[in-house]
DSSP file (Angstrom, degrees, kcal/mol; ACC not computed):
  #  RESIDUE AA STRUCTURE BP1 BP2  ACC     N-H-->O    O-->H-N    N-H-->O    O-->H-N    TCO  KAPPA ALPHA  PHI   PSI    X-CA   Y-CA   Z-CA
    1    1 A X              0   0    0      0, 0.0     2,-0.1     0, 0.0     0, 0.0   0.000 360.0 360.0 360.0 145.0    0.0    0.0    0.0
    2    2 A X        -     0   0    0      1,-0.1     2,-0.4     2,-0.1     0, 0.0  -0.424 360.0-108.2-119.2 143.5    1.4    3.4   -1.0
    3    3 A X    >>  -     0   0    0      1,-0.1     3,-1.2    -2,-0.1     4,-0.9  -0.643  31.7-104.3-100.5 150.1    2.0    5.9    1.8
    4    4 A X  H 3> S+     0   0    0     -2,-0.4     4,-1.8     1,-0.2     5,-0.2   0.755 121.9  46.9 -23.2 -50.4   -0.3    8.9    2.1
    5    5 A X  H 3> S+     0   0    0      2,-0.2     4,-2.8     1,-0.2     3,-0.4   0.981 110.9  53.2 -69.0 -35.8    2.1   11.5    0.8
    6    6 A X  H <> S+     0   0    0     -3,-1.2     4,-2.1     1,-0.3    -2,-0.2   0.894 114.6  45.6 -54.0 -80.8    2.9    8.9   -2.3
    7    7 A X  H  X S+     0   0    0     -4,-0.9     4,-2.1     1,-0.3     5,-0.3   0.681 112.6  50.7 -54.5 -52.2   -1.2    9.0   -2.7
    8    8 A X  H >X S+     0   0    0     -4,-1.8     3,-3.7    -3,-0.4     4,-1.6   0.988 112.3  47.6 -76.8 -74.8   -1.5   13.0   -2.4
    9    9 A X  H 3X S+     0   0    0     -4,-2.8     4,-0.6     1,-0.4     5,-0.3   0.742 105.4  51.9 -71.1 -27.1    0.9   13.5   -4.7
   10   10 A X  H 3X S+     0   0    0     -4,-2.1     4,-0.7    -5,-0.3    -1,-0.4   0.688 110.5  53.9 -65.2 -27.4   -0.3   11.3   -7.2
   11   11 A X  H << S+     0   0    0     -3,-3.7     6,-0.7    -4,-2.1    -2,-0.2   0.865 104.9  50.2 -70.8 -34.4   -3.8   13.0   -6.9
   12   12 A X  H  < S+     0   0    0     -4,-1.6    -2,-0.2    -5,-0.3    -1,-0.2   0.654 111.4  50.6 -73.4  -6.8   -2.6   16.4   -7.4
   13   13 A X  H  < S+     0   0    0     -4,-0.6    -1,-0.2    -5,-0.3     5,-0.2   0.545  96.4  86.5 -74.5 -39.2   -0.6   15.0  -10.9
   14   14 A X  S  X S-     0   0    0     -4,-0.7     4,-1.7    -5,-0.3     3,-0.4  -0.136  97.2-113.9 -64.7 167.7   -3.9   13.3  -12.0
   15   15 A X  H  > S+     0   0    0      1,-0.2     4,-1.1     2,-0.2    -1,-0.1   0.819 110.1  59.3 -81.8 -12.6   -6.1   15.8  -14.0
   16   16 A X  H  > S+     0   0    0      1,-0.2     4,-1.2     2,-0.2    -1,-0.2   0.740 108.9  43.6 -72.6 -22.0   -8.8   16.2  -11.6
   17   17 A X  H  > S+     0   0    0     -6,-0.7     4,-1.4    -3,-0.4    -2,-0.2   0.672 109.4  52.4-102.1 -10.0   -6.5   17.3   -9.1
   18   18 A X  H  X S+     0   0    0     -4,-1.7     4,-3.1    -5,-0.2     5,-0.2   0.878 112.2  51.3 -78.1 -41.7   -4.4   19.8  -11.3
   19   19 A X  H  X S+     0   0    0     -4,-1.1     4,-1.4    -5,-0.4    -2,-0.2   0.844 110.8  49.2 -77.0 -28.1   -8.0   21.2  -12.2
   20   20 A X  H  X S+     0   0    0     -4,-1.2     4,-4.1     2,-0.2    -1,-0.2   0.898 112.3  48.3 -83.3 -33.8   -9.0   21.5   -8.1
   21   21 A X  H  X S+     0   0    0     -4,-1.4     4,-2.1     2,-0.2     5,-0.3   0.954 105.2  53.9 -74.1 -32.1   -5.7   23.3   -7.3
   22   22 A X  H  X S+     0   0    0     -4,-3.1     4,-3.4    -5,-0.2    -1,-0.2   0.985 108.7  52.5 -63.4 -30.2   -6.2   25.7  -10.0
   23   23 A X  H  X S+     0   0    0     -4,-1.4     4,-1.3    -5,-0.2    -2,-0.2   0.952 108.3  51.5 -53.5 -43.8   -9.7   26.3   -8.3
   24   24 A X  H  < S+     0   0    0     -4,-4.1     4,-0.4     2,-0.2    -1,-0.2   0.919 106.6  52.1 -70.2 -41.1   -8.0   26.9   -5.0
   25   25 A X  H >< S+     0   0    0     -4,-2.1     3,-1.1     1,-0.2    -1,-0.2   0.878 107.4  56.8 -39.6 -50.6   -5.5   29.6   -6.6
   26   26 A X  H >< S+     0   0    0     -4,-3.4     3,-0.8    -5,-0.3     4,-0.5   0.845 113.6  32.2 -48.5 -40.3   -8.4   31.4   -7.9
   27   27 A X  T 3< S+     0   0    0     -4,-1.3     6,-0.3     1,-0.3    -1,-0.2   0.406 107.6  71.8-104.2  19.9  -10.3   32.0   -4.8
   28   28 A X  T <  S+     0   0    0     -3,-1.1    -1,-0.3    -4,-0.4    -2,-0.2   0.318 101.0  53.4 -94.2  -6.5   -6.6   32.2   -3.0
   29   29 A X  S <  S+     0   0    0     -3,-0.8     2,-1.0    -5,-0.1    -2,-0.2   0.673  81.6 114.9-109.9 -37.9   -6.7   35.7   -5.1
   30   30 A X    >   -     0   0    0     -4,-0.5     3,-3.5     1,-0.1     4,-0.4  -0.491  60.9-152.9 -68.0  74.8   -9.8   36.8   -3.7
   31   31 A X  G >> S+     0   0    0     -2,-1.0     4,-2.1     1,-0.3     3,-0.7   0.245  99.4  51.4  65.3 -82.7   -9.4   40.0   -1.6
   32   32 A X  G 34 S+     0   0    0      1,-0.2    -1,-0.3     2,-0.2     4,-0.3   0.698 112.0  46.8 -28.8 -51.7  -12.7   38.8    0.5
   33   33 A X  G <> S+     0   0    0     -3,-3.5     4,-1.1    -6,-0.3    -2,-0.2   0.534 109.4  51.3 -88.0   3.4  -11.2   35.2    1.2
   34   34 A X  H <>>S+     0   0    0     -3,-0.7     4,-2.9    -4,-0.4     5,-0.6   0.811 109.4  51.0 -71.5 -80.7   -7.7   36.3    2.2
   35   35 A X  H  X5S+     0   0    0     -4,-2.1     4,-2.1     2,-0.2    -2,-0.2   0.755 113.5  41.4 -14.1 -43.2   -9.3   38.4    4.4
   36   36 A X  H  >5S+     0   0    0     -4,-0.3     4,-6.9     1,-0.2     5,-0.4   0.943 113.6  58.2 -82.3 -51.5  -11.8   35.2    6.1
   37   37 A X  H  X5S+     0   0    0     -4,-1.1     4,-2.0     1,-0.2    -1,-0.2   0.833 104.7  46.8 -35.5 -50.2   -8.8   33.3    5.9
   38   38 A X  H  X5S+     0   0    0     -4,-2.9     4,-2.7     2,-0.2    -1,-0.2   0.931 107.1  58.7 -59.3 -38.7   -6.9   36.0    8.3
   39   39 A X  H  X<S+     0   0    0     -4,-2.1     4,-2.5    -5,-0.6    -2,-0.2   0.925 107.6  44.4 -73.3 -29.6   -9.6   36.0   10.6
   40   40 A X  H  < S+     0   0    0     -4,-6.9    -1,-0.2     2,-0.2     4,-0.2   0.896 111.1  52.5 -81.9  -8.2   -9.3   32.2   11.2
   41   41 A X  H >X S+     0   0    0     -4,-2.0     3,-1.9    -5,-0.4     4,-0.8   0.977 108.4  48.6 -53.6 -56.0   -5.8   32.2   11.6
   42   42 A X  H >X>S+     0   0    0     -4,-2.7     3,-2.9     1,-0.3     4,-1.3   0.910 114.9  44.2 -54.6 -66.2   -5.9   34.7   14.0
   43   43 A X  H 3<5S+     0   0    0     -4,-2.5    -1,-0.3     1,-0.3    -2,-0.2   0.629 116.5  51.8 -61.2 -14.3   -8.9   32.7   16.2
   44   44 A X  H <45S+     0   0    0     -3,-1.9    -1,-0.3    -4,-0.2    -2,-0.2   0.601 111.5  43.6-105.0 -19.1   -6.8   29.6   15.6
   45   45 A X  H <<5S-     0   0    0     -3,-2.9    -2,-0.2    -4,-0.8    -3,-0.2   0.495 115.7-118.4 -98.9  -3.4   -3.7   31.4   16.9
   46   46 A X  T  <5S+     0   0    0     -4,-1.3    -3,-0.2     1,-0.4    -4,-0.1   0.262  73.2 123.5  90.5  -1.8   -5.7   32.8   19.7
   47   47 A X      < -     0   0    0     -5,-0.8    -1,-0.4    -6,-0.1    -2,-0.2  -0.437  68.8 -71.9 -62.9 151.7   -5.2   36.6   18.8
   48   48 A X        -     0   0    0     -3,-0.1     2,-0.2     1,-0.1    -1,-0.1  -0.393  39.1-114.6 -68.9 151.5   -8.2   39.0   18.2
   49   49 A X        -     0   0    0     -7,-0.1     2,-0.5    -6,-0.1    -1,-0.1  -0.565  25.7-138.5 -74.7 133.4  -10.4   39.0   15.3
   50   50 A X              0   0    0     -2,-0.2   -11,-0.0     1,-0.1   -12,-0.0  -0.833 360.0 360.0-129.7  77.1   -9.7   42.4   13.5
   51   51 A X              0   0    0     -2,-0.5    -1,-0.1     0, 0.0    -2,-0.0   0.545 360.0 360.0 -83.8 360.0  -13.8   43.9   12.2
């Protein structure tokens, strides 16, 4: 059996998975989700949330 990273990387080669990381770049661009993205770091790093 092939170990997990062996398995991830081989999805992200297949063409369904080149086609989901380009989805994730796109909305990795998006102003709005940087932004949601800060606020959960921050709640996950125990620092205030910044409204």
């Amino acid at each position: 059996m092939s170990s997990i990273v062996q398995r991830i990387r081989d999805y992200l080669q297949s063409p369904k998975g080149r086609e989901n990381v380009e989805k994730v770049k796109t909305k990795a661009r998006d102003p709005h989700n940087q932004q949601r993205l800060r606020r959960l770091m921050d709640q996950w790093r125990g620092h205030r949330t910044h409204r």
